[in-house]
C-alpha positions as CSV (number, residue, x, y, z in Angstrom):
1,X,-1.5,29.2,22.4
2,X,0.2,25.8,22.7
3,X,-1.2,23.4,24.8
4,X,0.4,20.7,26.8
5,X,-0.3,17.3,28.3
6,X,-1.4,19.2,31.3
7,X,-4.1,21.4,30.2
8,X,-5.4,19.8,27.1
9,X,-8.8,18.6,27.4
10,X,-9.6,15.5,28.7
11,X,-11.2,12.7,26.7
12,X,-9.3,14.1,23.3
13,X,-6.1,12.3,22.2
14,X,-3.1,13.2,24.3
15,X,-0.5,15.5,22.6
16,X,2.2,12.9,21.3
17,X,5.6,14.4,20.8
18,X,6.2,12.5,17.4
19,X,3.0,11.6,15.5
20,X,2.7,8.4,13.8
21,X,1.2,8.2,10.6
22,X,-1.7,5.7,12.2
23,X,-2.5,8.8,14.7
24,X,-2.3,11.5,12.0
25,X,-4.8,9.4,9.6
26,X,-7.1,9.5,12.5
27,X,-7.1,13.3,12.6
28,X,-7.5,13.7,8.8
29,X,-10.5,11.4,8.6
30,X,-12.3,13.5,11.4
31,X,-11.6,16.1,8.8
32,X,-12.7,14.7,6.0
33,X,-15.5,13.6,8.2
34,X,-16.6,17.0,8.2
35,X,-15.9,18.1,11.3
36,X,-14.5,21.4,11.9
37,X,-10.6,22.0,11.7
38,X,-10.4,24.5,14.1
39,X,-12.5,22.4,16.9
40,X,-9.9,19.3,15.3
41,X,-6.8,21.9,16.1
42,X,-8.2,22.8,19.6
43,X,-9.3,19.1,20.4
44,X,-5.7,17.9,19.7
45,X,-3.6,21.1,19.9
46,X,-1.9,21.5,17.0
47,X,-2.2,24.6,14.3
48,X,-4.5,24.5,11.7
49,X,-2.1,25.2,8.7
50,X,-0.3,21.7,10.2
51,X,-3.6,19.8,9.7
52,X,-4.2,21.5,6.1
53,X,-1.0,19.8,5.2
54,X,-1.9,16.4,6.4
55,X,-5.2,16.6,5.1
56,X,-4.0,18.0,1.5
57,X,-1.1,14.8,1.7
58,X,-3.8,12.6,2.7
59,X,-5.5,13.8,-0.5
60,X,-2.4,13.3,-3.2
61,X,-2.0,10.0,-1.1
62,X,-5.1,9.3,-2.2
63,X,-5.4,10.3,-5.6
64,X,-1.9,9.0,-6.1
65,X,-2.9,5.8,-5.6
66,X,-6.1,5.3,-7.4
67,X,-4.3,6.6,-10.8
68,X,-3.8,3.6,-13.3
69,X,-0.2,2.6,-13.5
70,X,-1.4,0.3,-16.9
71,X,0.9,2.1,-19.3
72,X,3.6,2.8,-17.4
73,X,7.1,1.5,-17.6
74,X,7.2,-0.8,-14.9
75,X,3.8,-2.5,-15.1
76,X,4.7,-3.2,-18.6
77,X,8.1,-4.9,-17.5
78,X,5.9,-6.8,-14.8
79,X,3.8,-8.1,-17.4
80,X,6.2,-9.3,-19.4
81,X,7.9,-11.2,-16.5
82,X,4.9,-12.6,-15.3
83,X,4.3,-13.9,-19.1
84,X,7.5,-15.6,-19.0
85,X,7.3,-16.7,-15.3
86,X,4.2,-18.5,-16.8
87,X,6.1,-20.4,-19.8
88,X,9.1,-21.6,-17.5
89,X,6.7,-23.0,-15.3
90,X,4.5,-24.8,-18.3
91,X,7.8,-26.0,-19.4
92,X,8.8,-27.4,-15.7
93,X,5.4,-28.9,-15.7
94,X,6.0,-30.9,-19.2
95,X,9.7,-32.1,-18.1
96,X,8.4,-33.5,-14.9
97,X,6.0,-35.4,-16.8
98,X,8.6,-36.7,-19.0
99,X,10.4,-37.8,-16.1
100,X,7.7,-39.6,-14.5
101,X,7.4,-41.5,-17.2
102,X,9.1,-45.1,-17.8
103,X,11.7,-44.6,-19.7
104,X,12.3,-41.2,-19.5
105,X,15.4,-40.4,-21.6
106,X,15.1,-43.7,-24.2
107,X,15.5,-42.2,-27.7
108,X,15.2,-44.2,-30.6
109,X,12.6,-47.2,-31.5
110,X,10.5,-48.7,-29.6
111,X,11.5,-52.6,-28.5
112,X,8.3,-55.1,-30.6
């Protein structure tokens, strides 16, 4: 049975047409909350298989993102730029000292 805006419950979320992912995350953390799924898919009217699938997303989502990315690829590029990000900007520091000081560009001896 499918309910509508009509004769869902009151007090429970009303039945949007498009869920957003802010709305769906607040149905998967009743679930991981430990409440029931099937009081969760009567409360806000969608079928329970559609709820496993957020919930097991929610879960890879999860997992996903609290793996270590230290030897991959990209994380090994980033390091090496943000090595050489640090040189250039050692090296901009030293030639703006240079150039604050006196005589910035004199080569050769100094006058007695």
């Amino acid at each position: 049975m499918v309910l509508n805006e009509q004769n869902h419950m009151q007090g429970s979320l009303p039945l949007p047409k498009r869920w957003s992912a802010k709305k769906k995350s607040q149905v998967v953390l009743r679930l991981l909350r430990g409440e029931s799924i099937d009081s969760v898919s009567r409360d806000v009217g969608l079928p329970v298989y559609t709820l496993e699938d957020w919930r097991q997303q929610a879960v890879i989502g999860i997992e996903t993102s609290l793996k270590s990315h230290e030897n991959s690829p990209l994380s090994n590029e980033l390091d090496k730029a943000m090595r050489r990000i640090g040189e250039l900007s050692m090296e901009n520091e030293l030639l703006k000292e240079r150039c604050r000081r006196k005589h910035p560009l004199h080569i050769g001896r100094p006058k007695k």
